[in-house]
C-alpha positions as CSV (number, residue, x, y, z in Angstrom):
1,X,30.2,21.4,3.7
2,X,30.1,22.9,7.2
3,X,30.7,20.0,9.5
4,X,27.9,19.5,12.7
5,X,29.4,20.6,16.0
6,X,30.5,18.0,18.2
7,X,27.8,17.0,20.8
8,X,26.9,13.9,23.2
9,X,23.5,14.6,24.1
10,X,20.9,11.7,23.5
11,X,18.7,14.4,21.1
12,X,21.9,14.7,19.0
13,X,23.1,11.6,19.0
14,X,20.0,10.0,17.5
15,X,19.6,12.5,14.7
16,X,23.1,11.4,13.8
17,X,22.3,7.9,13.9
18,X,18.8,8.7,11.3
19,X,21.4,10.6,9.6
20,X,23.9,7.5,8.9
21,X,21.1,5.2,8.5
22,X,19.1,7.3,6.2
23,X,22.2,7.7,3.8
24,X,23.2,3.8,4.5
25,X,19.3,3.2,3.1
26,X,19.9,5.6,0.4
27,X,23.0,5.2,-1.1
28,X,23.7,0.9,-0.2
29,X,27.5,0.6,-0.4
30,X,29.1,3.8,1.2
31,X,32.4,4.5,2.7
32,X,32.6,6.7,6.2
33,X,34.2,9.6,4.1
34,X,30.8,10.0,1.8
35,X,28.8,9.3,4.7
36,X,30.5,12.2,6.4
37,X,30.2,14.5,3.0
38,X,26.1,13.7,3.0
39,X,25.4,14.1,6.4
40,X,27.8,16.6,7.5
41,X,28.8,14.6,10.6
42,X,32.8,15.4,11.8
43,X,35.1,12.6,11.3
44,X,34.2,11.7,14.9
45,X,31.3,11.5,15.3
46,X,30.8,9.6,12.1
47,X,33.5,6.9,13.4
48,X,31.8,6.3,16.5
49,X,28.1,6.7,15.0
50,X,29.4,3.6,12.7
51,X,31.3,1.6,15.0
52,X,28.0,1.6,17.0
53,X,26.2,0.3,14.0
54,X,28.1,-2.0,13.3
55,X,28.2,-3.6,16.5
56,X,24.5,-3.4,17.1
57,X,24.1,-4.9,13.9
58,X,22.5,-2.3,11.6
59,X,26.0,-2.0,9.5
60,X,28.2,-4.2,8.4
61,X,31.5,-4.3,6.2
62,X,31.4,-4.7,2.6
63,X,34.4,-4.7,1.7
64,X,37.0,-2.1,0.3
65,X,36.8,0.5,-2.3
66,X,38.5,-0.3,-5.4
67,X,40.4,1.7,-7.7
68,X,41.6,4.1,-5.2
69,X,45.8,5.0,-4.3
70,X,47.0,4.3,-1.0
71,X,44.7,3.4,1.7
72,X,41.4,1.8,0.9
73,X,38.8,3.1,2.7
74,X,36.3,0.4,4.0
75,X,32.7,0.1,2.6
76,X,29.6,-0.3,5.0
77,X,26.6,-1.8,3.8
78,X,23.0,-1.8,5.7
79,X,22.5,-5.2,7.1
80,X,19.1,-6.1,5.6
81,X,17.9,-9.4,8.0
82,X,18.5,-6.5,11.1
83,X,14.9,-5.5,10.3
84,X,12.2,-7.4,8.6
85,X,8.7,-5.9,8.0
86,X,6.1,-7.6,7.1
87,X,3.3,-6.9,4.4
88,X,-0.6,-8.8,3.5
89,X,-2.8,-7.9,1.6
90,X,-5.9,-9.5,2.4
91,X,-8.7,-10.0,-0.3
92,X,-11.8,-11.5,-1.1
93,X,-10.6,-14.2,-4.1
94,X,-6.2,-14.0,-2.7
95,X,-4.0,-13.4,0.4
96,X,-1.0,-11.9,-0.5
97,X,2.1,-11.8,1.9
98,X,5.3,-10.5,1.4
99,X,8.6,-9.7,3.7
100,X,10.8,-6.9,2.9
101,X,13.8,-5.0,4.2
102,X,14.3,-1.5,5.8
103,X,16.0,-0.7,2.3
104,X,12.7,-2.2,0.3
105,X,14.4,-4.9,-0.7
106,X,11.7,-8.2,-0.9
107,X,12.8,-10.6,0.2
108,X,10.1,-12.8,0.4
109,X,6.6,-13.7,-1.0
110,X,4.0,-16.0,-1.7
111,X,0.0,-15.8,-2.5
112,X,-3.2,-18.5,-2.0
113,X,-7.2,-18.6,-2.6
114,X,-8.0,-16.7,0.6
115,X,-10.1,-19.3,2.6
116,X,-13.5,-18.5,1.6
117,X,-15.1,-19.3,5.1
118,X,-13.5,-16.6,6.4
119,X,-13.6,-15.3,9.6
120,X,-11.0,-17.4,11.8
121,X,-10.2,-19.3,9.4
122,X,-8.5,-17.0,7.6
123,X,-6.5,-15.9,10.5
124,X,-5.2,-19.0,10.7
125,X,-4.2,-19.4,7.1
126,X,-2.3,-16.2,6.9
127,X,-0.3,-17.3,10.0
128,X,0.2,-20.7,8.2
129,X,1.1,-18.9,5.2
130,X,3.7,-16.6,6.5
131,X,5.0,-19.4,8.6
132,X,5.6,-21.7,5.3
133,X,7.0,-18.3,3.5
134,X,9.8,-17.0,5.9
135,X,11.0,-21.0,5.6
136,X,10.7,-21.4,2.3
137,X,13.0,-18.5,1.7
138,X,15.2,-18.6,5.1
139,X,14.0,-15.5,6.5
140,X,14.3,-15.8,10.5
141,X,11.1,-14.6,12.6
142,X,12.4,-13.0,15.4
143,X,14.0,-10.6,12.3
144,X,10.5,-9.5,11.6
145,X,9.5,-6.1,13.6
146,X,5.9,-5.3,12.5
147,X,3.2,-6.4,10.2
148,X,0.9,-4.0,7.7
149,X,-2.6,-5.7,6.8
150,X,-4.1,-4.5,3.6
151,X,-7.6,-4.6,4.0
152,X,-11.6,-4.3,2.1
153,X,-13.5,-2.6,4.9
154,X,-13.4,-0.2,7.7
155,X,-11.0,-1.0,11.1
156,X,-12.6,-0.3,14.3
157,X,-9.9,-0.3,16.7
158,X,-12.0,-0.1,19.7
159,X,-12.9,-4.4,18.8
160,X,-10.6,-5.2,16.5
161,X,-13.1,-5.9,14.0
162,X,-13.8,-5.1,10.0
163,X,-16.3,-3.9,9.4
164,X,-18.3,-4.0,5.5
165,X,-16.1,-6.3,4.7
166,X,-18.4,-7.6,2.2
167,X,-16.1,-10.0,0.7
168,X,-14.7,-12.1,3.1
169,X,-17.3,-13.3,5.9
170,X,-16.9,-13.1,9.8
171,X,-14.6,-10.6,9.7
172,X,-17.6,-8.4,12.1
173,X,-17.8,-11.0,14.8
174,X,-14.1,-11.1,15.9
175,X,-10.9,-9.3,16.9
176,X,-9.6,-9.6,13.9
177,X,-6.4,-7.5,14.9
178,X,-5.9,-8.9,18.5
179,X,-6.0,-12.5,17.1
180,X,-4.1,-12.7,14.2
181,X,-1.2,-10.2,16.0
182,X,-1.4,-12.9,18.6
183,X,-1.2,-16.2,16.1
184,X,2.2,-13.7,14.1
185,X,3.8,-12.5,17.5
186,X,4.4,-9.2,16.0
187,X,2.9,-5.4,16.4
188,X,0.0,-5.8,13.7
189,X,-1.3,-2.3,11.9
190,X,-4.7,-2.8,9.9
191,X,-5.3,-0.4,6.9
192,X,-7.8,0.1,4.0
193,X,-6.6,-1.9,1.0
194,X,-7.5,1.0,-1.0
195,X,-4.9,3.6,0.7
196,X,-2.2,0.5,0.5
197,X,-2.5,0.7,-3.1
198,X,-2.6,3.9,-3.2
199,X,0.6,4.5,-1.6
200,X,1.9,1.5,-3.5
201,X,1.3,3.7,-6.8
202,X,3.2,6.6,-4.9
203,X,6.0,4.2,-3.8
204,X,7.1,2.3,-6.8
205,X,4.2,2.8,-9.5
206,X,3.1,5.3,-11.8
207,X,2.7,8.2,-9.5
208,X,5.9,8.4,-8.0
209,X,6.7,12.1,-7.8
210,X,3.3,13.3,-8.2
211,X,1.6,15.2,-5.0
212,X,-1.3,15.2,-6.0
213,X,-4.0,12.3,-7.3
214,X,-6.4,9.7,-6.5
215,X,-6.3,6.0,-7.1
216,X,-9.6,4.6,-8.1
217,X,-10.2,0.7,-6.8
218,X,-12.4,-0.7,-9.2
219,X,-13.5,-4.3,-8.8
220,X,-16.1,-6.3,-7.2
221,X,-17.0,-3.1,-5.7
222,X,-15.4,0.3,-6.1
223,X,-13.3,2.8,-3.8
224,X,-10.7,5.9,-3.6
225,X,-7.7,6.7,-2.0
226,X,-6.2,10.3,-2.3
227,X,-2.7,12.2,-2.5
228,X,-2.6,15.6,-1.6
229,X,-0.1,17.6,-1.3
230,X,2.2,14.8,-0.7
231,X,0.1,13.6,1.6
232,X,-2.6,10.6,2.2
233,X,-5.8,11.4,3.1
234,X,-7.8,9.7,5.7
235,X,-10.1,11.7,7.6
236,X,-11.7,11.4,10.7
237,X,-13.4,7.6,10.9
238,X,-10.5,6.8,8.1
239,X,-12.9,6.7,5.4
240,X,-11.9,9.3,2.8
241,X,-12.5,7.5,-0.4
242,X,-15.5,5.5,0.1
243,X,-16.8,6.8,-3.2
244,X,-19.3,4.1,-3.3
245,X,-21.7,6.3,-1.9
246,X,-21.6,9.4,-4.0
247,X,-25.3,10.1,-5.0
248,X,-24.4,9.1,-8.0
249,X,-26.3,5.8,-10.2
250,X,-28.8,4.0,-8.3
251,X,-31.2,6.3,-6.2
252,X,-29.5,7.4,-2.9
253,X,-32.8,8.1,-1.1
254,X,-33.5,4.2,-1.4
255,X,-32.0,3.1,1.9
256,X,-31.5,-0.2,0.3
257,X,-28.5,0.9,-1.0
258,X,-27.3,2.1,2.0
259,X,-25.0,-1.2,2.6
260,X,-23.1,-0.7,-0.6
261,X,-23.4,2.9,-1.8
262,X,-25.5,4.2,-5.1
263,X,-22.4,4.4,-6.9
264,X,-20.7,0.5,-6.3
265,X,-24.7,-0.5,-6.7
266,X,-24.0,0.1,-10.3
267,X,-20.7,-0.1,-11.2
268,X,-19.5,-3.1,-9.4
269,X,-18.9,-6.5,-10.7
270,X,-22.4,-7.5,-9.9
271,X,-24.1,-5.0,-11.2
272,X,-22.0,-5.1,-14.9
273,X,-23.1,-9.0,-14.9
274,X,-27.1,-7.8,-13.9
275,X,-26.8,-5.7,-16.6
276,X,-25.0,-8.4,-19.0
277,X,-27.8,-11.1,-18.5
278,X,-30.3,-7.9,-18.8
279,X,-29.3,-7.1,-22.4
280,X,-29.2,-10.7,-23.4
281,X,-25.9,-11.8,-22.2
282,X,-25.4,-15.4,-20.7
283,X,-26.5,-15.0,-16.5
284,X,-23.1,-15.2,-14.2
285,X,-20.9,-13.4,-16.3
286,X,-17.8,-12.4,-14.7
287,X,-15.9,-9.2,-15.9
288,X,-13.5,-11.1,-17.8
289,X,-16.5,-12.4,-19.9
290,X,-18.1,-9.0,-20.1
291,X,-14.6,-7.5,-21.5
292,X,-14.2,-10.9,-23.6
293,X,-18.0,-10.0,-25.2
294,X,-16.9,-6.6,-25.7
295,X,-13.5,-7.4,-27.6
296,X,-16.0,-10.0,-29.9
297,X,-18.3,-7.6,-30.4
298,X,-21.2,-8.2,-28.7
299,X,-23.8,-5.0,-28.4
300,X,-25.0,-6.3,-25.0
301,X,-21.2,-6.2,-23.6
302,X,-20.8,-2.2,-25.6
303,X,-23.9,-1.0,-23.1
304,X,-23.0,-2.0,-20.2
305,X,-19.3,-1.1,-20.7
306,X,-20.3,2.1,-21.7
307,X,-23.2,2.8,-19.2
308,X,-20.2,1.6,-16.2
309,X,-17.9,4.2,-17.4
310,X,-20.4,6.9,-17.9
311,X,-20.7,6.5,-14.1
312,X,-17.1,6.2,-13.1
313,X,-16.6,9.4,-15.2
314,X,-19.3,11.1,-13.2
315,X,-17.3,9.8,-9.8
316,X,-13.6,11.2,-11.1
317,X,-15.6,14.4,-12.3
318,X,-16.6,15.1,-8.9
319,X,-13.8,14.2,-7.1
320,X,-11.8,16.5,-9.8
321,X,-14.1,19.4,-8.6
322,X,-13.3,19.0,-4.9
323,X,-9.4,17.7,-4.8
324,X,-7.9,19.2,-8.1
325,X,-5.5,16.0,-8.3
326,X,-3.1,16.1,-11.3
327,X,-3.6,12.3,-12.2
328,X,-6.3,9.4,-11.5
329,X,-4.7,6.1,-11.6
330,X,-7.5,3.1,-12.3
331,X,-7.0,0.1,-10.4
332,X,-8.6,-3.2,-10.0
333,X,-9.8,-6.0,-12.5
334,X,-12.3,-3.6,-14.1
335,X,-11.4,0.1,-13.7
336,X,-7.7,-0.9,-15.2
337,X,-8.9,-2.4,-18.2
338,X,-7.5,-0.5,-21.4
339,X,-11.4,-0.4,-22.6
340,X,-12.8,0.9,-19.3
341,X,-9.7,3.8,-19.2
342,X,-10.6,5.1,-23.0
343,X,-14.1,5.3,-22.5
344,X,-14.0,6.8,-18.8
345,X,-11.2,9.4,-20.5
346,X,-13.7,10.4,-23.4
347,X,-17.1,10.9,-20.9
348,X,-14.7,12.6,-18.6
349,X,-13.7,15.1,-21.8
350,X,-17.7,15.7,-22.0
351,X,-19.2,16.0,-18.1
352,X,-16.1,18.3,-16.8
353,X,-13.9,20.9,-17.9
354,X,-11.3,19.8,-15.4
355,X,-8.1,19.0,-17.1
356,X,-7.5,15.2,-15.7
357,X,-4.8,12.4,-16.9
358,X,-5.8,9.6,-16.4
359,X,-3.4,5.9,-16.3
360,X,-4.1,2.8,-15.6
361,X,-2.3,2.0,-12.3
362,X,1.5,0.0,-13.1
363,X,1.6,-3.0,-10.0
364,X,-1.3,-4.6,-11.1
365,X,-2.5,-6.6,-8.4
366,X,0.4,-6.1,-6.0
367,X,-0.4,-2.9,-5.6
368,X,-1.9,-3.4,-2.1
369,X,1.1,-5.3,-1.0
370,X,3.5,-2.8,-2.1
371,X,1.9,0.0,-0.2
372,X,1.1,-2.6,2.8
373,X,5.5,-3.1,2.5
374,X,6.2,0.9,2.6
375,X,3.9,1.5,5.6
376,X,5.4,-1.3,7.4
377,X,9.3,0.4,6.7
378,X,8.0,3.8,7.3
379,X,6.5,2.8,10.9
380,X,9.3,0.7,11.1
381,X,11.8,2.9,10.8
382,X,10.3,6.0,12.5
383,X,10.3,3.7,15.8
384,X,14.1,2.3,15.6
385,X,15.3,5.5,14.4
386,X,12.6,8.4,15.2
387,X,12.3,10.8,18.0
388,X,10.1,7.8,19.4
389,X,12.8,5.4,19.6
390,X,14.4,7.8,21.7
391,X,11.5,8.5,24.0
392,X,11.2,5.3,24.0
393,X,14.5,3.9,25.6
394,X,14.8,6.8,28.1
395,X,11.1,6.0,29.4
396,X,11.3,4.5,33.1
C-alpha cells in the first residue's frame, strides 16, 4: 500500500490520529506494523501518532506478539476506561441505564420500576441509579464523557421539556434536560425512544447491514423509526415516525383523538383490553392476558388480535408505499409477539402488493438502550476524534 506523505499540519495530524483510533476500535489488539498496513501511515508518523496515544491515555501496551522469529513487535490495545459513554432508556413501567466503551464494550448496567410520580422524581432516581451502577461495577465518573436519553415523547430544546409523554407524568412542566444534565454532570442528548431502538436494531440486531427499513414500536401506544439509505430519519420537528396519527382506525376528523393519534387509539394496549372486556373478556386485561386468551382459545382474544393486526398491516402497507424499506422489524410487548407478526404478515399479503419481510426485532427490550449506547459513541467519538475536536482546541 502507498504510504501517506509525511506532514505536520494540525488537519493532517488529526485524520491520522481517527485513522489509528479507528483501526485500534476495529481491530482490539494490533501491533504498529498492521496499524501502518491499514491506515497507510509511514513508519513515522505511525510511531509518533502511537507514542502520543499512549501517553495521553487512549492506548496502552498489551503485550507482545507471540509466535513470531526475532524481534517481537509490541501490541497496543485501546484503553477502554479513557472514554465512558453513557446510555438510559427511560420508560413508562422501567429505567434502563447502561455504561459502555468507545469500542461498545458494556461495561456496566442495571434497571428499576421507573418512579411512577414522575416528573422530578424521576430525575432524581436516574441520577441515584447511575450513581449506585458506576459503584457497583467500579466504573470511575469523571471517565464518563456524555450521556444519551432514550425517550417516549417529543424534545423541545428551546425548555428542556417532553412533550406527549403520556406515560410518565410531569415530564411538560420542567427542564427535563437542564436538570437531570445538571444532577449527572455530563453533556446530556435527549432522543425519541423509538429512533434508539431503531438504531439499536441497526447496531447489533437483526438489521445490521440493511439500508433500508422501519422499526415499528408497538406497546402501550404505537410508533416508527426509519432507515434509509443508511440513514435515520428525523425530519424537521424530529417527528418522522409518529405513525400514531395515520388516518387510519378511529375517525381522524374527531379531534378527540388528536392527543393520541387514530391509529394508537386502536391499536394500543388500551384499546386491545376495551376491546377484550367488549367481546366478553374479563375488564383490565393486560396484553399478556389478551395473548394468554388467545394461546387457550378464547374467541373474544382471536377478534381483537385479529382486528389489531388488520390495522398495523394497514400502517406498514402505507409506510411500504412511501419508504420502499426492505424489512419491518416489530418491536415492543405487542407488535413482537410471534401471533401479532403472522397475522400482520398474512393481512399485509392481502392489502399491498409491496413485497415486505417482516421479523420480529432481536434485543427485546434493550433495544432502546443499545441504540441510546451507539449514539452516545458515535457523538462521542466524532468530538474527541472529529474535525470538531480539532476546531475545537484551536478555538481562542
Amino acid at each position: 500500500m502507498k504510504k501517506k506523505p509525511e506532514t505536520t499540519t494540525p488537519v493532517a495530524r488529526q485524520l491520522s490520529v481517527q485513522a489509528v483510533i479507528s483501526a485500534a476500535l476495529e481491530h482490539g489488539s494490533i501491533t504498529r506494523t498492521r496499524l501502518a498496513e491499514i491506515t497507510g501511515l509511514s513508519k513515522q508518523t505511525m510511531s509518533e501518532v502511537v507514542r502520543d496515544l499512549v501517553r495521553d491515555g487512549w492506548l496502552r501496551e498489551g503485550g507482545q506478539e507471540t509466535g513470531s522469529v526475532g524481534r517481537r513487535a509490541t501490541i497496543y490495545e485501546f484503553q477502554e476506561s479513557a472514554c465512558y459513554v453513557l446510555g438510559v432508556d427511560l420508560g413508562g413501567l422501567n429505567v434502563r441505564a447502561a455504561v459502555a466503551a468507545l469500542n461498545g464494550n458494556v461495561v456496566a448496567e442495571d434497571v428499576e420500576e421507573t418512579d411512577r410520580r414522575g416528573g422530578i422524581y424521576v430525575i432524581d432516581q436516574i441520577a441515584a441509579l447511575v450513581a449506585r451502577m458506576c459503584a457497583r461495577f467500579g466504573v470511575a465518573k469523571r471517565g464518563v464523557r456524555m450521556g444519551v436519553i432514550a425517550v417516549s415523547g417529543v424534545h423541545q430544546q428551546s425548555t428542556g421539556a417532553i412533550l406527549a409523554a403520556s406515560n410518565i407524568s410531569g415530564m411538560a412542566e420542567i427542564d427535563f434536560t437542564g436538570l437531570l444534565a445538571e444532577r449527572l454532570g455530563l453533556p446530556l442528548f435527549v432522543e425519541n425512544a423509538v429512533d434508539m431502538a431503531t438504531r439499536g436494531e441497526r447496531w447489533r440486531g437483526g438489521a445490521q447491514n440493511v439500508d433500508n427499513f422501519v422499526f415499528f414500536g408497538h406497546g402501550a401506544g404505537i410508533g416508527m423509526g426509519a432507515v434509509i439509505d443508511g440513514k435515520l430519519l428525523k425530519g424537521r420537528r424530529g417527528a418522522i415516525g409518529e405513525i400514531a396519527f395515520l388516518p387510519i382506525g378511529a375517525n381522524a376528523f374527531d379531534s378527540r383523538n388528536f392527543g393520541v393519534g387514530p391509529l394508537e387509539a386502536e391499536v394500543g394496549a388500551a384499546a386491545m383490553a376495551r376491546k377484550f372486556e367488549g367481546y366478553g373478556g374479563p375488564a383490565g386485561a393486560t396484553a399478556r392476558d389478551i395473548f394468554d386468551a388467545l394461546e387457550q382459545g378464547r374467541e373474544a382474544a382471536e377478534i381483537v388480535v385479529d382486528e389489531t393486526a388488520r390495522l398495523v398491516a394497514l400502517a406498514v402497507a402505507s409506510v411500504a408505499a412511501i419508504l420502499d424499506p426492505e424489512l419491518v422489524i416489530m418491536g415492543g410487548q405487542i407488535g413482537v409477539h410471534p401471533a401479532m407478526i403472522e397475522r400482520v404478515t398474512r393481512f399485509l399479503q392481502r392489502c399491498s402488493p409491496i413485497p415486505v419481510r417482516i421479523e420480529a426485532a432481536s434485543l427485546g427490550p434493550r433495544a432502546q438502550l443499545i441504540g441510546a449506547l451507539g449514539a452516545g459513541i458515535e457523538l462521542a467519538y466524532s468530538q474527541l476524534f472529529g474535525m470538531s475536536a480539532l476546531t475545537a482546541r484551536s478555538a481562542p
